[in-house]
N, C-alpha and C positions, 0 to 999 in steps of 0.2 A: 033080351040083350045078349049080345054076341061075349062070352068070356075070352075067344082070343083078343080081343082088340082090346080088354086090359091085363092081361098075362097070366091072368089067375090060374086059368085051366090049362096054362107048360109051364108053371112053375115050377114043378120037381123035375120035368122031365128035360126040361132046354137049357143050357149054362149062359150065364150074359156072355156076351162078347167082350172078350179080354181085352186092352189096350195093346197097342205092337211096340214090341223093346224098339229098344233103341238098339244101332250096332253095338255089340261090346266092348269091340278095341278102342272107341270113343268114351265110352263111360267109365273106364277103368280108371284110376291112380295109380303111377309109379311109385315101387316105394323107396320113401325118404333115405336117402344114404345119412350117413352121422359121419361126423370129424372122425379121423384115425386117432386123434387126439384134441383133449380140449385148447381151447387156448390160453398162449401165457400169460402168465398175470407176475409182473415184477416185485422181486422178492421183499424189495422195501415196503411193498403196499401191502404183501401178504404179513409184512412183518408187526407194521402199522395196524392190520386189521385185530390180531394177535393182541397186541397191546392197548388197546382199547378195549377190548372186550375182557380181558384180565385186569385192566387196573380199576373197571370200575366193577368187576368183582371182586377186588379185594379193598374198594372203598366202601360197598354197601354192607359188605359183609364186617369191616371192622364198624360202621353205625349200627348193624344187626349186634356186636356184643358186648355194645357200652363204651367204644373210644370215642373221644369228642372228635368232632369236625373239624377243628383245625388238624391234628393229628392223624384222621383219616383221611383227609386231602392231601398231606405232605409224606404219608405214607402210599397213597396210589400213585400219586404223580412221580414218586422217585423208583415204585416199581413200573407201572411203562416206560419209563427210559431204558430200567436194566431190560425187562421184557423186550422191546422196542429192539436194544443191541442187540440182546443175546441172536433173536430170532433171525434179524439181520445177516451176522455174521456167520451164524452155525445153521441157519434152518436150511438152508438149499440142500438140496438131494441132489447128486451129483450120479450119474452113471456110474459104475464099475466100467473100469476097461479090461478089455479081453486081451491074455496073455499069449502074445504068441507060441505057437506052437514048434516045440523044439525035438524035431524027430529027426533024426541024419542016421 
């Protein structure tokens, strides 16, 4: 029996035949540029997000230390509203404006 014709006897010595790339500049990805900034989100909604997530931490938390339920539901709901305001009105971050320059 012939050993080359099942590969046994070049097997150390021959490399299989490699597959052929493909071009490069076709198989590459550009990369992903990102926003210079996120996008906005209106400050009512951030303010709303704000006040949910605090009122019904301060309604589980007053059932975590013994107030009844009517009284920790009249105490959450009357903190997201103030929450709700405050955030409202005061949470916007406002740029600095730059002073002009007064050199003469």
């Amino acid at each position: 029996m012939d050993e080359t014709a099942t590969g046994s006897a070049n097997f150390f010595l021959v490399r299989p035949a490699l597959p052929r790339r493909a071009d490069p500049a076709s198989t590459t990805i550009g990369a992903m540029q990102l926003p210079p900034r996120p996008p906005s989100i209106d400050q009512g909604v951030i303010a709303l997000v704000w006040a949910v997530v605090l009122g019904t931490y301060i309604y589980f938390g007053l059932l975590a230390v013994g107030a009844s339920a009517a009284t920790a539901i009249v105490l959450a709901l009357v903190s997201f509203a103030g929450i709700w305001l405050l955030v409202r009105l005061r949470g916007e971050e406002t740029p600095l404006r730059r002073r002009p320059d007064r050199r003469s």
